[in-house]
Structures are given as C-alpha cells and as structure tokens.
NUSEBA-668399 format. One line per 8 residues: for each residue x, y, z of C-alpha. Coordinates in steps of 0.1 Angstrom, whole numbers. Each point is the difference from the previous one (the first is absolute). Example, Ala and Ser with C-alpha at 12.3 -4.5 7.8 and 13.67 -1.06 7.14 Angstrom:
2
123 -45 78 | 14 34 -7
***
This chain:
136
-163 -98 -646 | -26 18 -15 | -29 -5 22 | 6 36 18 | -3 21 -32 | -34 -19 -10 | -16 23 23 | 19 30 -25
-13 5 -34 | 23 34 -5 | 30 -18 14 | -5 -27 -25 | -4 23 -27 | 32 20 4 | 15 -39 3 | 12 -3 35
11 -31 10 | 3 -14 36 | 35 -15 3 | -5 -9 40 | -22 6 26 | -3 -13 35 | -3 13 42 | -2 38 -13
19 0 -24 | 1 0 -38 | 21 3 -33 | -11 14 -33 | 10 11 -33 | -19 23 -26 | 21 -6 -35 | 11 36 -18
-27 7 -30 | 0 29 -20 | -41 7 7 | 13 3 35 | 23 28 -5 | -4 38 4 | 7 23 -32 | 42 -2 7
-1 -41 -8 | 2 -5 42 | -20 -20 19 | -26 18 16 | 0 8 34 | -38 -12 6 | 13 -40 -14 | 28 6 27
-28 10 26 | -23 -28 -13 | 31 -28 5 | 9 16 32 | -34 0 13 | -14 -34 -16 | 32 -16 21 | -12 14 30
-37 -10 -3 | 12 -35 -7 | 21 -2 28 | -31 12 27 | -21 -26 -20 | 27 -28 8 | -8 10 35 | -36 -3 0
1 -31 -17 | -33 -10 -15 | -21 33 18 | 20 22 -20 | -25 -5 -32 | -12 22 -24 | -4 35 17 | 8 -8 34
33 23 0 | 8 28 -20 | 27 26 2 | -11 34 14 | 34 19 3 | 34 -3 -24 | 31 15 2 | 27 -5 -28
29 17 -7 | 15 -8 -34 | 37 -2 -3 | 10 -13 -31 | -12 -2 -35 | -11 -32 -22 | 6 1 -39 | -1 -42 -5
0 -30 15 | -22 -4 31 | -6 6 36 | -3 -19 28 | -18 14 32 | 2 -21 35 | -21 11 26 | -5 -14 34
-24 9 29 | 20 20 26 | -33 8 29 | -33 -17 0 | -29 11 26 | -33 -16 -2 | -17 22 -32 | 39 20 -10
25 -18 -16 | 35 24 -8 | 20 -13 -28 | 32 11 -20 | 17 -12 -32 | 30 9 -20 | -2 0 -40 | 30 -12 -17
9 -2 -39 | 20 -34 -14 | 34 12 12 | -11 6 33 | -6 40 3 | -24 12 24 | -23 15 -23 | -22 10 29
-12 -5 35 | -36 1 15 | -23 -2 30 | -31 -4 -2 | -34 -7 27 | -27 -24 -3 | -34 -5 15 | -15 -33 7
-37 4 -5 | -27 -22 16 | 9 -25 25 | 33 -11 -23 | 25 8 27 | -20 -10 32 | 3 -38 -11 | 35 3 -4
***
C-alpha cells in the first residue's frame, strides 16, 4: 500500500512504510536508523513527529479519496507529546480522522515501539485546499 506516500518524497526517504490505510484511518512504521537519531543514540523527536504526522495525512487522504492529490491537504497545526524513548527496533504510528468539516480535517495518532509502548501521542489539523473537500 504504497500509493499514499508517492505523493511524499521526505517520507520515503526516512523509509516509512504504509502498513494499512483505509475510511480515515492508517498504519505506519518508520524502521530505527542511526542517521535518524539525536547525539544520545535515540530516535529523534522530529522522525517521531514525521511518523505521527505522515499517519495522520494518510488517513485524511483515505478520506478524500482521489481529490486528496498532491497538495490538496496539508497539516497546519501539530501537537505531540513524547512519552517514551526509542534506542532500536521501530515504530509504528496509527492515526485515524476523529472530525472532518468541509476544508478541516482533526486527526490524532498514537506512536508505539515493537513491544507495544506508547512512545508518543499527537493531534494534528489539516486544511483541504481548492475545491478537494466540496466533492466529497
């Protein structure tokens, strides 16, 4: 299921993959690299952002289906609070659409590592630009 991340050169480049995505919601995981790390070995807080936010995005474009192409949404506020640190592995971010209005969409996901931990947990808002969300 990669077609969602064509539209994402940076999220392709830090190796996200989509593991599910469907009716606002989506699954992803970004794989544990050292160049992704901050100076104490851990992964940095931006690659959690990027995985929480990249979820998110993914699961407003399984909502607008085929309008939602390249630069018709894009996230204009993000909240994250971080509540665990990664040192290995990977993390998985799920994300679902929790409000949608015509041109706003209000989404959350939780970051997990491979055992499980909530790693961290984000909101974020989107804006539909052009006449995306009207043909919904």
């Amino acid at each position: 299921m990669e077609k969602p991340l064509e539209l994402s050169p940076f999220g392709r480049h830090l190796g996200v993959k989509v593991l599910e995505v469907g009716d606002g919601f989506a699954r992803i995981k970004l794989p544990y690299r050292p160049e992704l790390t901050n100076p104490a070995g851990k992964l940095h807080g931006g690659a959690i952002a990027t995985a929480a936010d990249t979820a998110m995005a993914v699961a407003v474009g399984s909502v607008l289906g085929e309008l939602g192409g390249p630069g018709r949404h894009s996230t204009v506020k993000l909240e994250i609070k971080y509540k665990a640190s990664v040192t290995d592995g990977e993390i998985i971010a799920e994300a679902k659409v929790t409000r949608r209005k015509p041109r706003v969409f209000l989404g959350e996901a939780v970051v997990k590592n491979g055992n499980g931990q909530v790693v961290a947990i984000a909101k974020a808002t989107f804006m539909v630009r052009d006449n995306a969300a009207q043909d919904a």
